[in-house]
Every structure is written in structure tokens, then in C-alpha cells.
N, C-alpha and C positions, 0 to 999 in steps of 0.2 A: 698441505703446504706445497707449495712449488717446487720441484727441484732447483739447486742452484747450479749456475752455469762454472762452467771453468773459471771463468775469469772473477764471477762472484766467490768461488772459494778460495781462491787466491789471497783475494781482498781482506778476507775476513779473517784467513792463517795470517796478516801482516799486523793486526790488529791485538793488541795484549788484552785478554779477558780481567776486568773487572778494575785496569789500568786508567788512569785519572791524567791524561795528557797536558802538557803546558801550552799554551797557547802556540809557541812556534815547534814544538814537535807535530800537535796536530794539519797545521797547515803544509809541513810537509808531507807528514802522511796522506793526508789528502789527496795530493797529487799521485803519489805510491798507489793509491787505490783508485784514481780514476781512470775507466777505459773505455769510456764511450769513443766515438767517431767522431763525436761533434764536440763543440766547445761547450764543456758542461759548467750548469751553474755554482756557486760554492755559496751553502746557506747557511746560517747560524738560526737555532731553536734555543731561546732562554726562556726556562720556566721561574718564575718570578713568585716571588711570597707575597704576593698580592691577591684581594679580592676584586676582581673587576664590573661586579655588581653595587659597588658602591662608588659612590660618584667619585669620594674624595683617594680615591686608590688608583685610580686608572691613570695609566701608563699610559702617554702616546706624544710623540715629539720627530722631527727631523733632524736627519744628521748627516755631513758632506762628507763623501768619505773622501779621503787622502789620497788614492790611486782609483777614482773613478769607479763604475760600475761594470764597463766593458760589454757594454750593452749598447745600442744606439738605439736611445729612446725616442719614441715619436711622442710631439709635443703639439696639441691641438691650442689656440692661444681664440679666446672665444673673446675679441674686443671690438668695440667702437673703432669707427674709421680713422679716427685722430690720432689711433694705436697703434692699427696694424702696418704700418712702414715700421714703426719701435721693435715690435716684433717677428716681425722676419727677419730684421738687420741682425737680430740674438740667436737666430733659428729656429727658428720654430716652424713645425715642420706643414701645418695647416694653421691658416689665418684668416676668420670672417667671424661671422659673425649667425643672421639670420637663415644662412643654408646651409649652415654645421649645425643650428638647431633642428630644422628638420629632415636632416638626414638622422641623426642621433633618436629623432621621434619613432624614424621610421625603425631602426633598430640598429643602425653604425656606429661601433667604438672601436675603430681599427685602430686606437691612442693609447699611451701609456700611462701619461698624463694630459690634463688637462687644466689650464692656468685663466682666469678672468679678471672682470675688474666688479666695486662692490655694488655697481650701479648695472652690470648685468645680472646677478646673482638670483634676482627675483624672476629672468625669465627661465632659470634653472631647475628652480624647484618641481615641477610638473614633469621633469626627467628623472626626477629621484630614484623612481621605481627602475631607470635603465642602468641609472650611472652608479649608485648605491652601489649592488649586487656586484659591480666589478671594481670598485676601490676607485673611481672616477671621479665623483662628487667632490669638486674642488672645496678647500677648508681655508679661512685664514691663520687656521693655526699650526697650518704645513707651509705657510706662504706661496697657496694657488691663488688665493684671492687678494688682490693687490694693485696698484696702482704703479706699481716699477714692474712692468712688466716687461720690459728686457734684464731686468736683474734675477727674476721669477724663473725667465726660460733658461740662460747661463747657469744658476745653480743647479736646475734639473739634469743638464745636458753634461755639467761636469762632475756628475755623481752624488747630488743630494736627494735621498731618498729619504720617506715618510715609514713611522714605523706604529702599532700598535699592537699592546696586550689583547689578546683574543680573549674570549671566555671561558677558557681552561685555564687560565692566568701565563698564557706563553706569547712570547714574543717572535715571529718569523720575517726572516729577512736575509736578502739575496744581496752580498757583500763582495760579490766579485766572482771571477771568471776560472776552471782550471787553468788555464793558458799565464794568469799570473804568475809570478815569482812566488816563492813563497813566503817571501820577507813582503808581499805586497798583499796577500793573503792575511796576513798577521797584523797588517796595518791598519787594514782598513775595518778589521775583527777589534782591535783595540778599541778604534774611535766609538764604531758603534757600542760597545761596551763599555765605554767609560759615559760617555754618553747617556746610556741607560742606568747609572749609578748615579749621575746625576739629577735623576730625574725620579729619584724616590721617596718618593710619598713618606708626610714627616708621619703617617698612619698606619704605617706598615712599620708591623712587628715582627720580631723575631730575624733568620735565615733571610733579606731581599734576595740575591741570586742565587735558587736551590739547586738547578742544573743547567749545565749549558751543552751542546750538543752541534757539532761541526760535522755537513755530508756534503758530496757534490751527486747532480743528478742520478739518479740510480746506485750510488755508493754506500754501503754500510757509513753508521753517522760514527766518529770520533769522540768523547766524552774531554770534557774539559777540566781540568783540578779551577773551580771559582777564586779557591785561594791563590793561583798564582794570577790571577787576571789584576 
């Protein structure tokens, strides 16, 4: 095992062993414990009482969060000519059409997102093999696939993110920035959280949220008490 650096032990002496944090103690600690150079991510891990091998369990929905993502996402808007003045006026930060298909062919996904309409969708499939493997593959049921697609770019660009159950049954997802407050950490940890309480399967028995776990890039993660969420 690695040795740990000063500042990793630091971290980890601020951290109470075997201690079940509130939601906004952790988000301050967070901060306590972050010490990168750069502006590190602040992720939330929910391990969910779910199976996600069966159809009727599976977790996955969209949520906006309340103080943004603090990220500046790039947003590829793949539409008909009839569109793209719609979307650029929203920002989006590449807008065409048939030479963002074959640059994407050739192996380009400098994007974060990617937002279309349902009458391109069909010339997407044949990318599956590129866009899949990086969470690219626009969905209608994140609202990439749409017809308001100046409403599609705005909520991306003001912090609505897509989230899904893995197959370990955990949910990952990047809910904001150290550089936040931590009352804006804590905000935008709630939405996604209640959020994903909403969205539990009438199939799912017993315990739905068995752990939850708060880290920023390179930081020891936080443990959450589920009961005070």
C-alpha cells in the first residue's frame, strides 16, 4: 500500500472512525479535507438496495441541481439546420450536424454532453460503439433527445445532470465543486437525494439507501447517517 502524504494524514486524523456524518457536517468537512491545487470535484456514492439486473429495479433519472455543477460543460447540439440558430442562441458550444458525425466516426468526443433531435437519432446508432463507452449516447429519458432544444442546452449548462445505478447497485455523481460554500454542497447533495428517493422502485425491498458516501477528488470519502437525509 502507498504511503500517505502529509496532507493525506492530516485528512484522515480529521475524520471520526466509524462516525455516521449529517449531511451538512459532511459537506463541511469536505472542504476541511480538501487540498488539491486545483478545483476539486465533490462526488456523492449511494449504494442502493436494488437489483439492477432486472429491468423493473433500475434506477436512472435526471436532476437540476440548485447551485449548478461549476463546471463548464461543453455541449455538442447535433440538429437540422432549422435548429441550429435555436441552439447556439442557448449555448451550445458545437452546432452542426453531418461534420460532428464524422469527426465523432473518426474518434472526437471533446463534449460532455450531447443533445439531438428524434428524427437524427437513427443516424446515431452506428456510433454507439464510440458514444456508449463514454456516457454520450443521447437518451430521451435524460432529455438529450428532444425537440426544445434550446430548453435541452439551458438545463444542461445550468446544472442538470443524468444519473444512473451501476451494476454493483451504486449510484455516482459529481454534485459540485470544492470552491462551493458549504451550504451549497449540502444543497445540491439534498436534491440529488431526494431525488433518488423518489425514484424507488415499488420492487425494491427492504433498506433502499444502504450507504451513502461524500469525497472530493483525491480526499478520503465522508460516510453519511441515511437517516438524517
Amino acid at each position: 500500500m502507498a504511503k500517505l502524504t502529509k496532507n493525506q494524514k492530516e485528512a484522515y486524523a480529521k475524520i471520526e472512525k466509524d462516525k455516521l456524518y449529517s449531511l451538512d457536517e459532511a459537506s463541511a468537512l469536505i472542504k476541511e479535507i480538501t487540498n488539491t491545487k486545483f478545483d476539486a470535484s465533490v462526488d456523492l456514492a449511494v449504494r442502493l438496495g436494488v437489483d439492477p439486473k432486472k429491468a423493473n429495479q433500475m434506477v436512472r433519472g435526471v436532476v437540476t441541481l440548485p447551485h449548478g455543477t461549476g463546471k463548464d460543460v461543453k455541449v455538442l447540439a447535433l440538429v437540422t439546420p432549422d435548429k441550429e440558430a435555436e441552439a447556439k442562441e442557448a449555448g451550445a458550444d458545437f452546432v452542426g450536424l453531418q461534420e460532428y458525425l464524422d469527426k465523432i466516426k473518426g474518434g472526437w468526443t471533446d463534449v460532455d454532453v450531447i443533445i439531438t433531435m428524434p428524427s437524427v437519432m437513427g443516424k446515431l446508432g452506428p456510433l454507439g460503439r464510440v458514444l456508449g463507452p463514454r456516457g454520450l449516447m443521447p437518451n430521451p429519458k435524460t432529455g438529450t433527445v428532444t425537440m426544445d432544444v434550446a430548453k435541452a442546452v439551458n438545463d444542461v449548462k445550468s446544472g442538470k445532470i443524468d444519473f444512473k445505478v451501476d451494476k454493483t447497485g451504486i449510484v455516482h455523481a459529481a454534485i459540485g465543486k470544492a470552491s462551493f460554500s458549504a451550504d451549497k454542497i449540502a444543497g445540491n447533495a439534498k436534491e440529488l437525494l431526494e431525488t433518488l428517493n423518489k425514484l424507488k422502485p415499488t420492487s425494491s425491498k427492504g433498506v433502499y439507501m444502504k450507504t451513502i458516501f461524500m469525497s472530493s477528488t483525491m480526499s478520503p470519502s465522508v460516510q453519511l447517517d441515511p437517516k438524517t437525509i
